[in-house]
C-alpha positions as CSV (number, residue, x, y, z in Angstrom):
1,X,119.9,152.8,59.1
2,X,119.8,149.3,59.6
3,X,121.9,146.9,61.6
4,X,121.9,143.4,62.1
5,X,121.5,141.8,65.5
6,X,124.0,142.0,68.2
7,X,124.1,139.5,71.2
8,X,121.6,139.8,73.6
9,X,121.7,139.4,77.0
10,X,118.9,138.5,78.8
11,X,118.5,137.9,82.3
12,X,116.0,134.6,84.3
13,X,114.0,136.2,86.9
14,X,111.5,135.4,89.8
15,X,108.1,137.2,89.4
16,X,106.3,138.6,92.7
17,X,102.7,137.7,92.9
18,X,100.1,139.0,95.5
19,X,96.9,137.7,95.4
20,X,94.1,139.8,97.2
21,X,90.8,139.6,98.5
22,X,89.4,142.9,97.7
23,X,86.6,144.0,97.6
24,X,85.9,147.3,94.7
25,X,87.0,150.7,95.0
26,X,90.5,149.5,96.6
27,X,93.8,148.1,95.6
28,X,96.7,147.7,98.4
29,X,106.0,152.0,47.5
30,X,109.4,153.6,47.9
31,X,110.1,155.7,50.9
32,X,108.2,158.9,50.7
33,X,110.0,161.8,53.4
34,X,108.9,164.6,52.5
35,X,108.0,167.1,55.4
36,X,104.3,168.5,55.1
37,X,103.4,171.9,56.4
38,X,100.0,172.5,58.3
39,X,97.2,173.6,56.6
40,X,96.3,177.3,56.5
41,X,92.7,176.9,57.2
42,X,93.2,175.1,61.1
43,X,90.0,174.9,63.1
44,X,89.8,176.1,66.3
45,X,87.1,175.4,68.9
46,X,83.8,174.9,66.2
47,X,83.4,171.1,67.3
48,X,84.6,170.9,70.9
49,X,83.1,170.4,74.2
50,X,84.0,170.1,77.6
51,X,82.7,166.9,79.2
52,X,84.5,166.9,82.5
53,X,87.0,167.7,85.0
54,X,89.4,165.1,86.4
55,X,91.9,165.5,89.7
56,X,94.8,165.0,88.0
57,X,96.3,163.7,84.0
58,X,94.3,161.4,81.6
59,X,96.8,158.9,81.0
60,X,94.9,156.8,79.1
61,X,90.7,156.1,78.3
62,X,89.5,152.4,76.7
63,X,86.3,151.5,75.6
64,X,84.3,148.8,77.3
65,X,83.9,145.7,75.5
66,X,80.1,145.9,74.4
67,X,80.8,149.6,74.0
68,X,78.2,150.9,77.0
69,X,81.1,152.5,79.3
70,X,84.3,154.1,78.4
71,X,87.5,153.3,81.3
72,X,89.9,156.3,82.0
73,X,93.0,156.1,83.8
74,X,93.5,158.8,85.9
75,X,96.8,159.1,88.0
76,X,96.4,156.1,90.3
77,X,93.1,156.0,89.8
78,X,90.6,154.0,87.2
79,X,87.2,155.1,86.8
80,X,84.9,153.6,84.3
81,X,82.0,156.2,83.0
82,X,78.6,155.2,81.2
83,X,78.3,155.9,77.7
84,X,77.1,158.3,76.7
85,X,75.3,159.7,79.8
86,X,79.1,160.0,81.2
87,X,78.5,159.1,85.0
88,X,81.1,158.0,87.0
89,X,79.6,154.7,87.8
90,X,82.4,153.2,88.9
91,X,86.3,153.8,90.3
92,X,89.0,152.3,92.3
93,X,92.6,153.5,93.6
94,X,95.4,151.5,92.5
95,X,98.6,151.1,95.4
96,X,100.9,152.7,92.8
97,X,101.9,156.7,91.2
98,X,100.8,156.6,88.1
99,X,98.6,154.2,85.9
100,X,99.7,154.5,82.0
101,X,97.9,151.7,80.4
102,X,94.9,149.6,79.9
103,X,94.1,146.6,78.2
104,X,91.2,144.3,78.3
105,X,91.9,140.1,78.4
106,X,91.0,138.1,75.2
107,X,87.5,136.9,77.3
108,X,86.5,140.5,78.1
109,X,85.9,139.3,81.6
110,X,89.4,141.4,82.7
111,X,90.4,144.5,82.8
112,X,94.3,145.0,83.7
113,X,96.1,147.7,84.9
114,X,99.8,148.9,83.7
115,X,101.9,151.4,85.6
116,X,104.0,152.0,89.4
117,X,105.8,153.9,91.0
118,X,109.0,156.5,89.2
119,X,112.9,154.5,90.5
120,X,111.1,152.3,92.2
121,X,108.7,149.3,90.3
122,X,106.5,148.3,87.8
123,X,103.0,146.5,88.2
124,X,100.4,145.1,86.1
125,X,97.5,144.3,87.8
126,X,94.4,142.1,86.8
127,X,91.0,143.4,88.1
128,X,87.6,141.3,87.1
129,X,85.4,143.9,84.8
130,X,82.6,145.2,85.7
131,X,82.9,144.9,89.1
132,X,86.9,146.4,89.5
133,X,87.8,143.4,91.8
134,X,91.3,143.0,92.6
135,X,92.9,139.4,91.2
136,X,96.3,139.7,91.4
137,X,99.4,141.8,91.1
138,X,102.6,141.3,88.6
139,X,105.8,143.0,90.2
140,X,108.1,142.7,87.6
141,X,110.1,145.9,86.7
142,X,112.2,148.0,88.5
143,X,110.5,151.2,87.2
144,X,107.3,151.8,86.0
145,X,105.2,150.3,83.1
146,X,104.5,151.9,80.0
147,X,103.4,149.2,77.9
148,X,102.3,145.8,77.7
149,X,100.5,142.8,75.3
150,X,99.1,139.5,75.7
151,X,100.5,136.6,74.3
152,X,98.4,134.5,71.7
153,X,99.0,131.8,74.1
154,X,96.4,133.4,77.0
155,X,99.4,132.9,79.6
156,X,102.0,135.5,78.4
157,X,102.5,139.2,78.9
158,X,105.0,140.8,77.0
159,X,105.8,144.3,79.3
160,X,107.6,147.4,78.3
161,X,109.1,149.6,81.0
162,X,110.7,152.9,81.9
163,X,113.6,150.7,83.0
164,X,114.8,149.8,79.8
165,X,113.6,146.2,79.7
166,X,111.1,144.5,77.8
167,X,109.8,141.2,80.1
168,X,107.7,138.3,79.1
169,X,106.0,137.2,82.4
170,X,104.4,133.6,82.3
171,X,100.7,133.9,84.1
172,X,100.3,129.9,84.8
173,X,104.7,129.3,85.5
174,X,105.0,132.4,87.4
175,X,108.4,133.1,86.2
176,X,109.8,135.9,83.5
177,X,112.7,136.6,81.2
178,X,113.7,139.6,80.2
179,X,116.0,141.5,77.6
180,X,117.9,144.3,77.9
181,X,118.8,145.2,74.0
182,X,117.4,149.0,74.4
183,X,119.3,151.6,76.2
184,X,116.8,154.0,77.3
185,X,113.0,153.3,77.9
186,X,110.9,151.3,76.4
187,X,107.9,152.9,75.1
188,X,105.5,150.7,73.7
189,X,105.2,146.9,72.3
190,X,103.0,145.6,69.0
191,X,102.5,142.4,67.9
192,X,103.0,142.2,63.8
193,X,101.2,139.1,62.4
194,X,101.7,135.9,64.4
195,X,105.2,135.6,64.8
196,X,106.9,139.2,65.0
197,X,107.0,141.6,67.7
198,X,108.0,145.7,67.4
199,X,109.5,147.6,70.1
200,X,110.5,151.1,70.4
201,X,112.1,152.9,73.0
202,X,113.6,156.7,73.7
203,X,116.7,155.5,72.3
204,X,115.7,156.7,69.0
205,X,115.1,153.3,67.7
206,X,112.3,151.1,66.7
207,X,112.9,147.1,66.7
208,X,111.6,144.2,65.3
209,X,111.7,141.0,67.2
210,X,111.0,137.1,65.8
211,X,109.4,135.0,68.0
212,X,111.3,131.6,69.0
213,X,110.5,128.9,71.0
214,X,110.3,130.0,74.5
215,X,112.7,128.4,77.5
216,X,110.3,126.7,80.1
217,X,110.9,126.5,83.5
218,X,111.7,123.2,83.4
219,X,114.9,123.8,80.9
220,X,115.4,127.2,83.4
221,X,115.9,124.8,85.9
222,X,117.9,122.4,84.2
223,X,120.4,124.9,83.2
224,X,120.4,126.1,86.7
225,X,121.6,123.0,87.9
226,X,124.4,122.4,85.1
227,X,125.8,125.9,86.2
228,X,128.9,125.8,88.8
229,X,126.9,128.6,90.3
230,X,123.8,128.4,92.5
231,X,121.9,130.7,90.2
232,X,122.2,131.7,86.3
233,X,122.4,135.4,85.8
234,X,122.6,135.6,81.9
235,X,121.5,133.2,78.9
236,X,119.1,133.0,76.1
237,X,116.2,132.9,77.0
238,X,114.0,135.5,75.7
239,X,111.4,133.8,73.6
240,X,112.1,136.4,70.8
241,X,115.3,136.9,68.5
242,X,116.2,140.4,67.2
243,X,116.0,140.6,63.2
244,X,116.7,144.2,62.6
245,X,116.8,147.8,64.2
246,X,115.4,150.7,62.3
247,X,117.3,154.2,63.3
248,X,115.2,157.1,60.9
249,X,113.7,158.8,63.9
250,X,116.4,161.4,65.1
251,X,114.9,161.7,68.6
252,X,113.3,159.8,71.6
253,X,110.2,157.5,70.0
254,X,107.5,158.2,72.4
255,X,105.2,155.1,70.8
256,X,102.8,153.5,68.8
257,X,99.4,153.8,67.4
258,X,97.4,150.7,68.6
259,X,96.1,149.0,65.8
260,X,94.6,145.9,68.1
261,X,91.3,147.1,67.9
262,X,91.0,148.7,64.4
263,X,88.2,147.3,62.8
264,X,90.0,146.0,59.5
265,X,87.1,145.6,57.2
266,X,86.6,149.5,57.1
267,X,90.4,149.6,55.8
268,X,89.4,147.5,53.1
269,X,92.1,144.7,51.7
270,X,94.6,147.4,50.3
271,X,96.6,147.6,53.5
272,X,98.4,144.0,55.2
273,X,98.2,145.2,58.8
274,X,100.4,141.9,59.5
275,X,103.1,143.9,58.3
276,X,102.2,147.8,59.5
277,X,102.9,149.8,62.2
278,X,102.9,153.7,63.2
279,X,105.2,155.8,65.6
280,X,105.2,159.5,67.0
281,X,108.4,160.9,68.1
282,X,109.9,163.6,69.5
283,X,111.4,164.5,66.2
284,X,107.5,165.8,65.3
285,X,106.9,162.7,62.8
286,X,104.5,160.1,62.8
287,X,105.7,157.4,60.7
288,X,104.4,154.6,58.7
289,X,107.0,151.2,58.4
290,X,106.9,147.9,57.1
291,X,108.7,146.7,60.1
292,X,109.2,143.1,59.4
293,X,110.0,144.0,55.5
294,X,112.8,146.6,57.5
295,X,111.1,149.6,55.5
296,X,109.7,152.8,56.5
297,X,107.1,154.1,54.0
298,X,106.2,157.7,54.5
299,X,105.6,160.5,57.6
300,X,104.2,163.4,58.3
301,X,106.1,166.3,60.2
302,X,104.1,168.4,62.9
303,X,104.3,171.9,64.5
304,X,105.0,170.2,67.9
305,X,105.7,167.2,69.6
306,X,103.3,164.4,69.3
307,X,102.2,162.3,72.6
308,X,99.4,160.1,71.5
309,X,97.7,158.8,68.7
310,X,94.5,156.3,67.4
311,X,93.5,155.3,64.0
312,X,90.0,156.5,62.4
313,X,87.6,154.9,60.3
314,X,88.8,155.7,56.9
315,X,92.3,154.1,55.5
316,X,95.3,155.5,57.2
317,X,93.7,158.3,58.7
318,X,94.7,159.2,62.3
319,X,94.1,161.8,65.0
320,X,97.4,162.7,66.8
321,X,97.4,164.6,70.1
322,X,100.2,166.9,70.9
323,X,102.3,168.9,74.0
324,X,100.9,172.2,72.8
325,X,97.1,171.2,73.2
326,X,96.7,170.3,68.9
327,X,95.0,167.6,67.5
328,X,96.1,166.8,64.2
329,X,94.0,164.6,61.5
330,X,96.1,163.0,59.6
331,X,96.4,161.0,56.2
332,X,99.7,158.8,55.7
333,X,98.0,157.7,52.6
334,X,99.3,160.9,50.9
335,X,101.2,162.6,53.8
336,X,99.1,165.6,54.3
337,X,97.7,167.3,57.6
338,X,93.8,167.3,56.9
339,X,93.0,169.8,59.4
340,X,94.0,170.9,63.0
341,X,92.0,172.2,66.3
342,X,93.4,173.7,69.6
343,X,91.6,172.8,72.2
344,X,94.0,174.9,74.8
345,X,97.5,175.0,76.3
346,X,97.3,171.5,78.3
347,X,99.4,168.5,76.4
348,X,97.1,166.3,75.3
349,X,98.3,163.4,76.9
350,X,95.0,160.3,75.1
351,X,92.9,160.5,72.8
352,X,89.5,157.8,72.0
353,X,87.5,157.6,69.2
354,X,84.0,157.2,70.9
355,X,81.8,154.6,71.0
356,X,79.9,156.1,68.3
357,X,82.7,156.2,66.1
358,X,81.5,160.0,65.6
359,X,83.6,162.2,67.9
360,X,87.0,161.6,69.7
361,X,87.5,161.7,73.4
362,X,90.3,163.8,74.7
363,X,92.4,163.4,77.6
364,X,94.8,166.5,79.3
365,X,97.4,166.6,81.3
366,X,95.5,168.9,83.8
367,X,93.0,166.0,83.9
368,X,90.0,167.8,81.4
369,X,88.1,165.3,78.9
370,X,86.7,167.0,75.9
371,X,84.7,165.5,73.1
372,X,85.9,166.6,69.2
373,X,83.2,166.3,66.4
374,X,85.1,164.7,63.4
């Protein structure tokens, strides 16, 4: 289904900043739809081993940027592990429940933190890399944070939440706008090309967002003192318009496949990533749209919920993690399961193709990391 954009209503807010001084280890085609069965021949155990044993769930796991050390979020802890000797060489505890995501600055010289605390708020947090020292804090949702993006600008984040509310957050203005278009939670964020942005949320929707010029403080402030009232509680000010909503998943999108860091010459020139991105639902698809063309081009249909997902060297091929402990390889080239392995009961809650490019890490929610020959 598609619809046209509604009016949005977006809301000026004040962003609460804490700078620390830390020190480490501390924080206070046409549309193809057909379903595809699993293959008969599924693969259970040959290429897995156990690498270690976590407190709690693996959230999420990054690699370093020279590729030596792989970073796992842990609960409300980070810990970064050498690669591929795996020791814990470094970790610190986060002041919040539950970190969700990671994401290294343009420079490579930061490593920041997404997450908080359930009903309560959302934090990104900026830590220096290697050394895990505390910057600062970004309190800007009112529950936790399950996704967020940097802005091509260097200043911007761009920060989904459990709330509901997708927030750009100006590093250098201190000052965010926010929109409120989705109904449940928003999952995750992606950046299509230079101008688009995707969102998709547990409303069942995925939406595509053009970028416009963004409202400075300065015009904040000048509409601030136009107004009758002391303060302006809704206007347009979110730096992106909505172009379309796309409504084929028929139950709660749970995210997106990050792309960011696919390396693009392996995909060859057959593909326009600028215009490409891939979902996992609770409706047991994985899906393949042209989101700023409004299309979605094929999916594949799994034996259980999917709840993470990366892309693999060759062309469109993906490993998908799912809540009964399966990781699928897929192909959305042609719609097919390649082959399956169970690596136990636990949800696999993050997967990481390693370093190596020759195995992929997994994460449980019982906090186990396993390595999967592929």
């Amino acid at each position: 289904m598609l619809r046209t954009a509604e009016p949005m209503i977006v809301v000026y807010r004040v962003v609460a900043w804490a700078m620390f001084a830390t020190g480490a280890g501390c924080l206070v085609a046409p549309c193809n739809t057909q379903d595809v069965q699993e293959p008969a021949d599924t693969k259970k155990h040959d290429n897995i081993e156990r690498l270690m044993q976590l407190h709690s769930s693996i959230n999420a796991m990054l690699r370093s940027p020279d590729g030596d050390a792989i970073v796992v979020a842990c609960q409300d802890q980070v810990h970064v592990f050498d690669w591929p000797e795996l020791n814990d060489i470094r970790s610190v505890q986060v002041d919040f429940d539950h970190v969700n995501c990671l994401r290294y600055s343009a420079s490579g010289d930061r490593l920041w933190v997404g997450g908080g605390n359930p009903g309560d708020r959302g934090e990104i947090l900026e830590l220096t890399w290697p050394d895990l020292m505390a910057q600062r804090r970004v309190r800007v949702h009112d529950d936790f944070v399950w996704s967020f993006l940097f802005g091509s600008d260097g200043r911007t984040i761009v920060s989904a939440g459990h709330d509901s509310v997708i927030i750009q957050t100006d590093l250098l203005e201190q000052h965010s706008v926010e929109c409120r278009e989705h109904t449940s939670p928003v999952r995750a964020l992606q950046f299509t090309g230079q101008s688009h942005l995707v969102s998709v949320s547990e409303d069942h929707s995925l939406r595509v967002w053009r970028k416009t010029e963004p409202l400075t403080k300065e015009s904040v402030e000048e509409l601030q003192q136009e107004s009758s009232a002391n303060t302006i509680d809704t206007f347009h000010s979110f730096p992106f318009e909505m172009m379309r909503t796309l409504e084929q998943h028929s139950d709660k999108v749970l995210g997106l496949i990050d792309i960011s860091g696919l390396n693009r010459e392996s995909w060859g020139n057959d593909f326009d990533l600028a215009d490409a991105c891939f979902t996992f639902s609770a409706d047991r698809t994985v899906r393949y749209w042209k989101p700023v063309s409004g299309r979605m081009v094929r999916f594949v249909r799994l034996s259980a919920t999917p709840l993470c997902g990366i892309p693999l060297v060759e062309p469109l091929h993906f490993a998908i993690g799912d809540d009964q402990g399966w990781v699928h390889v897929i192909d959305l080239k042609t719609s097919r399961v390649l082959n399956r392995q169970h690596i136990g009961k636990p949800p696999i809650e993050s997967l990481l193709l390693a370093p190596d490019s020759r195995s992929i890490l997994i994460g449980t929610q019982q906090g186990t990391i396993l390595r999967m020959k592929h």
